[in-house]
N, C-alpha and C positions, 0 to 999 in steps of 0.2 A: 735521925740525921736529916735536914733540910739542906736541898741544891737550890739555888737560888740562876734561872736561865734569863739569858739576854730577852730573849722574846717575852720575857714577864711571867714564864710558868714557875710558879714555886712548889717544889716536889719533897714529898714527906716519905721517903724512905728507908728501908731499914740501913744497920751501920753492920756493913758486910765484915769487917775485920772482927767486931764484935761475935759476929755467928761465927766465924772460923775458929774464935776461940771456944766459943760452946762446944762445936762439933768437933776440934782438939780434944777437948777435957771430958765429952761425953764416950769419944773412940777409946780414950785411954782407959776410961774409969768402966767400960762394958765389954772388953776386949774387941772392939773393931777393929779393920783395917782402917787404910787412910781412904779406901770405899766407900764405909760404913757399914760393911759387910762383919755380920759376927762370925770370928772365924773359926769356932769350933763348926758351923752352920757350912762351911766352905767347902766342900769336896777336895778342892783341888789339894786345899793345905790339908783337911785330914788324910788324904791318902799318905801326904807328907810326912806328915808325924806318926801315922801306925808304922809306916815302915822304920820308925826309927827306932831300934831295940833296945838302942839305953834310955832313953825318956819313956819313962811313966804318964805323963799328963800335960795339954796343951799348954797350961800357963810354964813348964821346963823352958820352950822353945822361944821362947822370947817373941817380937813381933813377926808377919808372915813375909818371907823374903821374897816372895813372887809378886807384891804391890804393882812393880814396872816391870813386868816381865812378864813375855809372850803369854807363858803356861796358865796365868793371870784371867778367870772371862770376864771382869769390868773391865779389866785395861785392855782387853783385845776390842773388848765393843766403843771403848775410848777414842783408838788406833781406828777402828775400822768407820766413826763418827767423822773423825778426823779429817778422814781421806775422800769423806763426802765430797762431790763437787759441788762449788761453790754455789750459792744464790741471793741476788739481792733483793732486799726488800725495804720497803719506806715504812718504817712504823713511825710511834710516837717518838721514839729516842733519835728517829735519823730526821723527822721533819723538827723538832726541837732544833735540833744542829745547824738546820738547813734556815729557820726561821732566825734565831739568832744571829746566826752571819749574812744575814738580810740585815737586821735592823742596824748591827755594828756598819755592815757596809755602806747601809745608807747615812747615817747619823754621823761618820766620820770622814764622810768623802771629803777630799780636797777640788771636786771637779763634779760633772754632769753622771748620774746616777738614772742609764738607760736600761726601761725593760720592754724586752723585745721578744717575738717569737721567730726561731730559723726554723722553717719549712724546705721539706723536699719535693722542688718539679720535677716531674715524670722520671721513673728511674729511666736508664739506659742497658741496666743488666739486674739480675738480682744480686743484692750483697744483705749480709750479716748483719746483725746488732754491734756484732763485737766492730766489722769494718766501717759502720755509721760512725761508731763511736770514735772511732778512730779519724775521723774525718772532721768530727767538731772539735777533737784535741786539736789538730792542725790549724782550724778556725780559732783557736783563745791562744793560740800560743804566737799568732800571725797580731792579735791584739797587742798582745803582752809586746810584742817587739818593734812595730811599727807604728802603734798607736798609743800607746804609753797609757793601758789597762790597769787600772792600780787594783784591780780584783774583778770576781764576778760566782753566780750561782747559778746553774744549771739543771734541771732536770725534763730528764726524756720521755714525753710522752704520747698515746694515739691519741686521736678524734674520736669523738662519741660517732658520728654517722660514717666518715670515711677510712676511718683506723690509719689511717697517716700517720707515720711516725713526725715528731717533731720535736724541738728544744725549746723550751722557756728558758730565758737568760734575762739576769742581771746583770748589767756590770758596772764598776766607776771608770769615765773613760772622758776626755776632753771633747769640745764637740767634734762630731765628723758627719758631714751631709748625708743624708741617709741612703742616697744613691751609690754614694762609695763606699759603707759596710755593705750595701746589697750586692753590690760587685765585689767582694772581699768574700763574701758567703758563696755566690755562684763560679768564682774560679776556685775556690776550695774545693767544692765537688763536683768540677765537670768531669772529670771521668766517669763518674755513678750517674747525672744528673744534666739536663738538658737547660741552659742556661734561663730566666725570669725574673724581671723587673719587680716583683713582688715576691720574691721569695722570703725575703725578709719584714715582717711586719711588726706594727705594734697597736694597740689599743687604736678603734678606727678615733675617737676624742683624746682631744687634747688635755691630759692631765699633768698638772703643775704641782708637784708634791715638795712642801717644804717644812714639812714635821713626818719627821722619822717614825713614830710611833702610829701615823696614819699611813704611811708608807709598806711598816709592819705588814697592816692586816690589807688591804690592797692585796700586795705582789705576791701575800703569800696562802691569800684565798686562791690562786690558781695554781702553788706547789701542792695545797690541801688536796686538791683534784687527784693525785697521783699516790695518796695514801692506801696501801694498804695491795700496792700491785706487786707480784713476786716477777723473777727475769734473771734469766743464766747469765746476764751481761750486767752493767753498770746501768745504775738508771740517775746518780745523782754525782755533778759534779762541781767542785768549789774548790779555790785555791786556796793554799796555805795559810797566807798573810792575814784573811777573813776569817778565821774558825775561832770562836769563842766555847771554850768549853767552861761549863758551869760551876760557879763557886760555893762550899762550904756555908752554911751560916749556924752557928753557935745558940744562938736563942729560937725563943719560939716563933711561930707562925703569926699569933697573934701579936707579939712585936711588933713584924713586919706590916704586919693590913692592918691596925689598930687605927681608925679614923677613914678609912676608904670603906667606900659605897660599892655593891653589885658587884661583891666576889661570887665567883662559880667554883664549887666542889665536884672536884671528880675522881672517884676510885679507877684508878686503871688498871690495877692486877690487883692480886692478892695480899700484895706487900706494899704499896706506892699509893698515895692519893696527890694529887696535883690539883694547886689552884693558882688561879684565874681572874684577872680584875675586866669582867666584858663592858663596861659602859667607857667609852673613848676617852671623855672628859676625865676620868678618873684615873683611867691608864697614863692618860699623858701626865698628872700628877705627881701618879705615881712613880716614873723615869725618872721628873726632874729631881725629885725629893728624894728616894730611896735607889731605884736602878743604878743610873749614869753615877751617880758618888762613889756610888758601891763597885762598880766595875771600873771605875777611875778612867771615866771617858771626861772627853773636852767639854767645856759649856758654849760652845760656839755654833750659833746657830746657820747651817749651809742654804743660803738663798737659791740655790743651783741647782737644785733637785728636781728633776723632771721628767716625762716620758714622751719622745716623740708625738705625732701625729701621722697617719697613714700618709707616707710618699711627701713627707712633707725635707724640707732644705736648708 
């Protein structure tokens, strides 16, 4: 099975409906449970069936009735997996996500496509991951209403030398002086947070991005940074409207890249191999030709695309 992702990775892996029917037809045909536990091998079921005086032999008994049930120890260890508390983490499958709704978001803005970092001045008390977070919701949902935010991308992360929490954000949003998001950002958190003129920055140069596919690798060389961090809280946030999840393709690999230059091969687990078109020129070919068709985006090129400059108006 090949997935075919917004951000250009094409991913070669196995076709899970197919295993489940192996592992159907294997359970049936070796006596498993729906575990994959043989269940003469089981304890719990043969305690079950010695005690039963009219059956002679486990295959009487048909399949084991404790599959969902307490008495059950894979489905307790299931149950008890379960109830894990939560944690997040940015692997390849959540920065795929997070990349892809980058490049749809830029590629299809109707408006200015800002990326920015929100910073915390001096706390004022100690608070939470969970109450940070809770305070940049406030911050996108004050967009969404007042500034007419047609999406945006999100994740939380430290400083290499200060461990300062912080937010990288994208968003598509019409212009607004940058004085007045930085004021938007500093009364959102004065209760936590001591009011500064710079709390809000973005790249100290001025960059003018007006190909999505270079916009890609930019914004999302600095989501890369936060690969691979775990955290009891949220570390990545994006709205609805932007979330492209990946399409099905039917033929093969070579298909697809048949004529393109400076593909990268990469095994990422046991099961998956992902590729990669790394030379620019090639990627951007590759979008107008196979991507954007394929994913039935517009061919309308947005001259708007751009990221701030420091304290600039």
């Amino acid at each position: 099975m090949i997935n075919i992702h917004l951000n250009g990775d094409i991913v070669r892996c196995p076709d899970i409906a197919a295993i489940r029917k192996r592992i159907k037809e294997r359970n049936e045909a070796e006596n498993r449970c729906i575990h994959g536990i043989i269940e003469w091998k089981c304890e719990v079921w043969k305690a079950f069936v010695m005690n039963q005086p009219e059956i002679k032999k486990f295959s009487d008994c048909g399949p084991c009735v404790f599959a969902y049930n307490d008495s059950c120890p894979m489905h307790r260890k299931k149950v008890e997996t379960g109830n894990m508390k939560k944690k997040f983490k940015i692997d390849n499958q959540v920065y795929r996500k997070i990349a892809s709704a980058a490049h749809y978001l830029v590629k299809e803005s109707n408006c200015k496509t800002l990326f920015i970092t929100l910073t915390f001045p001096k706390f004022k008390k100690k608070v939470s991951y969970n109450e940070i977070n809770n305070y940049f919701s406030k911050f996108v949902e004050n967009l969404r209403t007042n500034y007419a935010c047609g999406g945006y991308i999100a994740v939380r992360e430290f400083g290499k030398k200060t461990h300062r929490v912080h937010f990288h954000l994208l968003l598509s949003i019409p212009f607004v002086p940058f004085p007045v998001l930085n004021a938007a950002w500093c009364h959102c958190i004065k209760d936590i947070c001591d009011f500064s003129g710079r709390a809000l920055l973005s790249n100290p140069k001025t960059v003018v991005i007006r190909n999505p596919a270079r916009a890609l690798r930019y914004i999302c060389k600095y989501f890369a940074k936060t690969k691979g961090q775990v955290n009891k809280s949220r570390l990545v946030f994006m709205s609805n409207n932007i979330i492209q999840r990946p399409k099905q393709y039917t033929d093969t690999i070579e298909d697809i890249l048949s004529g393109y230059k400076s593909v990268f091969i990469q095994q990422t687990s046991d099961y998956t191999t992902s590729f990669r078109i790394t030379d620019s020129k090639e990627f951007n070919r590759f979008c107008e030709q196979f991507l954007y068709p394929f994913f039935e985006l517009s061919y309308k090129k947005n001259e708007d695309l751009y990221s701030f400059p420091v304290n600039s108006s």
